[in-house]
C-alpha positions as a Python dict, from the first residue, in 0.01 Angstrom:
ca = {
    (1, 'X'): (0, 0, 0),
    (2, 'X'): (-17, -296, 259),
    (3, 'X'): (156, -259, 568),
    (4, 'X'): (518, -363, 500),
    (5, 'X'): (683, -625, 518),
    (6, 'X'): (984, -734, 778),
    (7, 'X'): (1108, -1035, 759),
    (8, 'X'): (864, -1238, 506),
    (9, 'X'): (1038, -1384, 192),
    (10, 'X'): (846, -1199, -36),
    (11, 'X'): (954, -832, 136),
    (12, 'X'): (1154, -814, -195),
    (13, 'X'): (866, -802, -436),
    (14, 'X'): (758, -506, -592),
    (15, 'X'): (347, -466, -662),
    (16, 'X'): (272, -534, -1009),
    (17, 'X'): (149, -166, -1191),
    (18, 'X'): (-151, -275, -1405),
    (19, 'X'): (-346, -355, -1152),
    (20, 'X'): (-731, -333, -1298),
    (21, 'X'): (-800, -370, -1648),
    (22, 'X'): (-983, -125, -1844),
    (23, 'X'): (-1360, -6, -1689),
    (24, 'X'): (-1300, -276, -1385),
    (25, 'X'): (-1388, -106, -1065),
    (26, 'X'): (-1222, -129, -706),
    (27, 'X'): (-1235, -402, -498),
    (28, 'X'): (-1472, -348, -213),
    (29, 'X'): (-1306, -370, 114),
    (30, 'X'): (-1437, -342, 485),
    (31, 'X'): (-1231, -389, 820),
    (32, 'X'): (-1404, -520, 1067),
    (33, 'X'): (-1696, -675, 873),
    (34, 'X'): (-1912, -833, 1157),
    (35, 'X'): (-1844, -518, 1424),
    (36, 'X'): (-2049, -500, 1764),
    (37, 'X'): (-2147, -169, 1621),
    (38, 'X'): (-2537, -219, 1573),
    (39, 'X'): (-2550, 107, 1384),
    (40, 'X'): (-2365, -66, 1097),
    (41, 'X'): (-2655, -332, 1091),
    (42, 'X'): (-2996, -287, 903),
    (43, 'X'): (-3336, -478, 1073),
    (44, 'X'): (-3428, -769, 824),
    (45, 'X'): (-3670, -861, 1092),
    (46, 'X'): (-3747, -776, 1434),
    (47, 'X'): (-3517, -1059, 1527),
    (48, 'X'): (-3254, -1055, 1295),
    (49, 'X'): (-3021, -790, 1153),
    (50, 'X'): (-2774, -766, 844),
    (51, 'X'): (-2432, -589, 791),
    (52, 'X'): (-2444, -549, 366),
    (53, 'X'): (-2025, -565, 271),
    (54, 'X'): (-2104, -605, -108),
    (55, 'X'): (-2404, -526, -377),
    (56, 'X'): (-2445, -613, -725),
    (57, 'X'): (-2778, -439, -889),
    (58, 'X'): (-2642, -576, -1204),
    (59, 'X'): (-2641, -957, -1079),
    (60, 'X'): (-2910, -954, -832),
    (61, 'X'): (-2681, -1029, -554),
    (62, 'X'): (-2531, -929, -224),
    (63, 'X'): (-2305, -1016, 80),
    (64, 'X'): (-2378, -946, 409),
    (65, 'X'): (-2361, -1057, 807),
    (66, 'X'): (-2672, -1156, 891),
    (67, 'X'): (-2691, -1151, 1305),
    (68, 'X'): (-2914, -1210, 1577),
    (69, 'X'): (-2797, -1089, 1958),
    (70, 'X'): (-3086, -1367, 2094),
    (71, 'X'): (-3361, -1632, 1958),
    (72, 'X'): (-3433, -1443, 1590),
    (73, 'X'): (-3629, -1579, 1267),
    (74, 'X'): (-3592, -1471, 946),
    (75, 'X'): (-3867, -1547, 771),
    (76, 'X'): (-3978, -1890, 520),
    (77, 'X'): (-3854, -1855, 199),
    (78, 'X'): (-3778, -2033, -154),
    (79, 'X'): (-3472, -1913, -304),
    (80, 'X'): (-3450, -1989, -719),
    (81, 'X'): (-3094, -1919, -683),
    (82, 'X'): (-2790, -2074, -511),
    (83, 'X'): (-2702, -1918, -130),
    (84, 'X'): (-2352, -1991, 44),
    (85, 'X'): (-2321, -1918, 460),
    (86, 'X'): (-2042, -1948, 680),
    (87, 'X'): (-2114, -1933, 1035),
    (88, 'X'): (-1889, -1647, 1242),
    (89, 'X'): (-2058, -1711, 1602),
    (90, 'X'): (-2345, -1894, 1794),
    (91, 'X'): (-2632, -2103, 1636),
    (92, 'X'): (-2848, -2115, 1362),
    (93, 'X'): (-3053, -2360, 1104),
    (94, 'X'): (-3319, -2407, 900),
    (95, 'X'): (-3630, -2615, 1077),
    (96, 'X'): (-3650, -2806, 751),
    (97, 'X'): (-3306, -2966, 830),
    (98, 'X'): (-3138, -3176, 1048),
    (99, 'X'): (-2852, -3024, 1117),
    (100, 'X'): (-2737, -2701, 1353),
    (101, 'X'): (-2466, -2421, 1252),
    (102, 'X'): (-2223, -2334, 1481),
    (103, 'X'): (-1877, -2122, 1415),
    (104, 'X'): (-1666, -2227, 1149),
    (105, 'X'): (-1957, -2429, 964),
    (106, 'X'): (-1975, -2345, 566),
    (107, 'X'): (-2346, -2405, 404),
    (108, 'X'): (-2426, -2418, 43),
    (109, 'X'): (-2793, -2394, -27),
    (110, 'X'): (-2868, -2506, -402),
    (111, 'X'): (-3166, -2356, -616),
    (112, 'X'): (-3506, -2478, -533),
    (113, 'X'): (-3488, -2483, -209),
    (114, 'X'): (-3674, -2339, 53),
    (115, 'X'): (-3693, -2332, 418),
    (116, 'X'): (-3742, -2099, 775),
    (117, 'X'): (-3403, -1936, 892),
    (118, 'X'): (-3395, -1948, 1276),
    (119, 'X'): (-3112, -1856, 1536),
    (120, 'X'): (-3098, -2039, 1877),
    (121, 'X'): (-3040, -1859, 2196),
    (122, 'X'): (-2675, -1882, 2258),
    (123, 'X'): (-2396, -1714, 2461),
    (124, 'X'): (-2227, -1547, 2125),
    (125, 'X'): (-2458, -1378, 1889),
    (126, 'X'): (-2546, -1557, 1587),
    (127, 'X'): (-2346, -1428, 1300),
    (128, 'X'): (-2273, -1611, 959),
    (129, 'X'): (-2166, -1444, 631),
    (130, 'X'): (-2434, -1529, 374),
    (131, 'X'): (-2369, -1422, -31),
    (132, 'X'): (-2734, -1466, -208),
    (133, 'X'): (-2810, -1449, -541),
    (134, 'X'): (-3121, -1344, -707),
    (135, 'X'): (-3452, -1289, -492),
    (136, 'X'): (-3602, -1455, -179),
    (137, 'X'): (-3976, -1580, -235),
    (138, 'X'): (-4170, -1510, 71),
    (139, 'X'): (-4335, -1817, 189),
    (140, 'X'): (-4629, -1865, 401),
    (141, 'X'): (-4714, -2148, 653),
    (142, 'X'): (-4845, -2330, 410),
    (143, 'X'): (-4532, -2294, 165),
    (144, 'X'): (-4696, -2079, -54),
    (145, 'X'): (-4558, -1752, -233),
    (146, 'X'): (-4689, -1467, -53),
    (147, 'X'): (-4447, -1178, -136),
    (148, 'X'): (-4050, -1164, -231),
    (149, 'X'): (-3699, -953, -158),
    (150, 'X'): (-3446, -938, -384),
    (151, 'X'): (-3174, -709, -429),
    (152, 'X'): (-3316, -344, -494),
    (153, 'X'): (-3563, -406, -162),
    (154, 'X'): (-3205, -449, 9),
    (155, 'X'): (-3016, -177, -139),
    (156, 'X'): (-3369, 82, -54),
    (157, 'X'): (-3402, -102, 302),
    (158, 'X'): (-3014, -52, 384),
    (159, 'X'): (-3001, 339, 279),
    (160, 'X'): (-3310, 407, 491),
    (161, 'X'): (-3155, 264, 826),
    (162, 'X'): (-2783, 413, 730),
    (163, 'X'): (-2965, 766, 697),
    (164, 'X'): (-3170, 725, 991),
    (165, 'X'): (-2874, 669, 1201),
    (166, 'X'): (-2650, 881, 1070),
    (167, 'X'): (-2415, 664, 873),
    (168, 'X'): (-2551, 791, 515),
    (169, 'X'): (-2669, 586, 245),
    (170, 'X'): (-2362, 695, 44),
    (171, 'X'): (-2188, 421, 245),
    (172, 'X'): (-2430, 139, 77),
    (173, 'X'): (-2357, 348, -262),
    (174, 'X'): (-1979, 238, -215),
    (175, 'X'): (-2063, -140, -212),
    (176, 'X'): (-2240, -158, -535),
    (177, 'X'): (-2068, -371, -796),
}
C-alpha cells in the first residue's frame, strides 16, 4: 500500500483487487535508481559503470543507469535494435553526432545505427537511463564487427560484480522479466 493520502481528491478511492492477470509477474521497482552507492554499479568499462533496474532474457533487453564519475568511453558499437536514453546528470554523446546530452535530454537511437558513447568531464557525474534492446555489435576503428554484448553477457557480468561485493547476484535474479 502507497503511503496515504491527506488531503488529495482521490484519498477516497479504494485500490482495485485484481490487480495482475493470470501468470503476469510483479512490477519491478527500485528506490533510488541512480544512488551514489558505487557498489550498486557494475564496470561496463574502465570508464563507465551501469546500475541494471530491469532484465528481460526473454526479449533481449534491459534498463539500466549507465554513469561515468569523469571523462569515460563506452566502447563503438552498431546496435540492430532501437535504444532510448534520458540524461539524469552531466555530459555525454556520441562522436558521430553533433549534438551534446546534458540533464533532462531524451535520445532515441533507431536500428542501424552505430556510433562511440563518450562522457565529457563535468562537475555532476554523467548519468542517463538507457533501455536497449537486443545486442550491441562491437565495432572496431575501422567500423567493423569485432565481438558483441547482448543481454545474457549483462545478466553473467552483473551477478559477478554483485557477488564480489557483497550485494548477491540474487538481487539481478529479482529484475528479470
Amino acid at each position: 500500500m502507497p503511503e496515504a493520502a491527506t488531503g488529495e481528491f482521490w484519498k477516497d478511492l479504494k485500490p482495485i483487487t485484481t490487480v495482475f492477470q493470470p501468470n503476469a509477474l510483479p512490477e519491478v521497482y527500485t528506490a533510488d535508481a541512480a544512488t551514489g552507492d558505487e557498489r550498486y554499479y557494475v564496470p561496463f568499462t574502465e570508464t563507465v559503470s551501469s546500475r541494471p533496474l530491469w532484465i528481460s532474457p526473454s526479449q533481449n533487453k534491459w534498463c539500466d543507469v549507465l554513469t561515468a564519475r569523469r571523462a569515460g568511453l563506452v566502447n563503438r558499437y552498431y546496435h540492430p535494435h532501437q535504444v532510448f536514453a534520458y540524461t539524469i546528470s552531466g555530459k555525454w554523446g556520441y562522436l558521430e553526432h553533433d549534438w551534446t546530452a546534458t540533464a533532462g535530454d531524451f535520445i532515441y537511437e533507431t536500428p542501424g545505427e552505430g556510433h562511440t558513447l563518450v562522457a565529457y568531464e563535468h562537475r555532476d557525474p554523467m548519468k542517463a537511463i538507457f533501455i536497449v534492446e537486443g545486442p550491441l555489435i562491437w565495432l572496431d576503428e575501422d567500423g567493423e564487427p569485432n565481438g558483441y554484448f547482448d543481454v545474457h553477457k549483462y545478466i553473467a557480468m552483473c551477478k559477478a560484480h554483485y557477488d564480489a561485493v557483497g550485494l548477491s547476484a540474487d538481487m539481478i535474479d529479482a529484475l528479470l522479466r
